[in-house]
C-alpha positions in Angstrom: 0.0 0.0 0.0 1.8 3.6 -1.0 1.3 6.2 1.1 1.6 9.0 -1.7 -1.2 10.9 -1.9 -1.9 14.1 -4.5 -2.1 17.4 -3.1 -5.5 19.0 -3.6 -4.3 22.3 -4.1 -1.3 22.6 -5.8 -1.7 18.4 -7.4 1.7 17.4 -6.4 2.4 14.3 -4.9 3.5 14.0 -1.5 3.9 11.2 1.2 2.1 11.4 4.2 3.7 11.4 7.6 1.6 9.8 10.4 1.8 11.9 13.5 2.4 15.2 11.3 -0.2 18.3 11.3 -3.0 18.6 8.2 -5.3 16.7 6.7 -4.8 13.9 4.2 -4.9 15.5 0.9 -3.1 18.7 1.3 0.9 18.8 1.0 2.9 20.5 4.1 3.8 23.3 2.1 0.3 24.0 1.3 -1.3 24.1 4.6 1.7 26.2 5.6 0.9 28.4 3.4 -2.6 28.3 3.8 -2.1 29.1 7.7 -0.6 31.8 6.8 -2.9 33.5 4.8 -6.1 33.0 6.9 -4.0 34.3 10.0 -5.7 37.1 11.8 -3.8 40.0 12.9 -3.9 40.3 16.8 -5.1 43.2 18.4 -2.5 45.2 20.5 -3.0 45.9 24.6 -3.2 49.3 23.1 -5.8 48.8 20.6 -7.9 46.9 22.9 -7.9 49.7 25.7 -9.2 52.0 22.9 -12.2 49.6 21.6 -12.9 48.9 24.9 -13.8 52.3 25.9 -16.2 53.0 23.0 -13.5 55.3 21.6 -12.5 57.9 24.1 -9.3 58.3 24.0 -9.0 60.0 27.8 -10.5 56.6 29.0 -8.5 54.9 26.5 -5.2 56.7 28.5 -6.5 56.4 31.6 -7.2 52.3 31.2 -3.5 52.8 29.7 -1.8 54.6 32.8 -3.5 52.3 35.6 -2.3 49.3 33.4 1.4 50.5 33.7 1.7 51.6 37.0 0.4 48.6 37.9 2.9 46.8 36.2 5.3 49.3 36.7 5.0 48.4 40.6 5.6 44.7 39.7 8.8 45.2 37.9 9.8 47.1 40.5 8.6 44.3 43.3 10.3 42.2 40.9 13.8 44.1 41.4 14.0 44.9 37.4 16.3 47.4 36.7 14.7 50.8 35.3 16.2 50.7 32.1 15.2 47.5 31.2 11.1 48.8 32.5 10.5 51.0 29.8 11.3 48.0 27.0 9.0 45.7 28.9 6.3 47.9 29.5 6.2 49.3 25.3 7.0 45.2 24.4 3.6 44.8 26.4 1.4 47.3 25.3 2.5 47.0 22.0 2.2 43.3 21.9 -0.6 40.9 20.8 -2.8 40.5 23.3 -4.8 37.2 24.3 -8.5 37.6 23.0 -10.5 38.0 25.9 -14.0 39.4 27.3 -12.7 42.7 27.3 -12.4 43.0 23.8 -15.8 44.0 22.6 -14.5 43.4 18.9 -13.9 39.8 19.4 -17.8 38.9 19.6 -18.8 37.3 16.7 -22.8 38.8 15.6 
């Protein structure tokens, strides 16, 4: 029995690797590349905190400010140098964030 099967999508032929990702009649480098393109942009800490208060950005700021000093505190707690806080804190804001509840875009109609 061969275990070469034709991709579906591009009609090469490929052999299938039990215990690998994707289903049985697409190629790897198809359903790479297929991942790749239905990938949704995630939404940034900062984009959130500005959907999340209907568009006001002085509630959007002020969501923004409690959120660092908070973590600003931490870091400190944590003994984390103060050059080094700044990075975090911008590599946080500015970093996907994990869909949540507070993120009234993320409800699907």
């Amino acid at each position: 029995m061969s275990d070469t099967v034709v991709c579906k999508y591009c009609g090469k032929p490929f052999l299938l690797q039990p215990g690998k990702p994707g289903l049985i009649n697409e190629c790897p480098s198809c359903r790479e590349e297929r991942l790749f393109e239905n990938a949704k942009p995630q939404k940034s800490r900062r984009e959130i905190a500005l959907a999340a208060s209907g568009g006001s950005q002085a509630e959007a700021k002020a969501v923004l400010e409690r959120t660092v000093r908070d973590l600003r505190k931490t870091l400190q707690r944590l003994g984390c140098p103060d050059q080094d806080e700044e990075i975090i804190i911008d590599d946080y804001l500015d970093g996907p964030a994990v869909p949540s509840e507070a993120d009234p875009s993320n409800h699907e109609s």
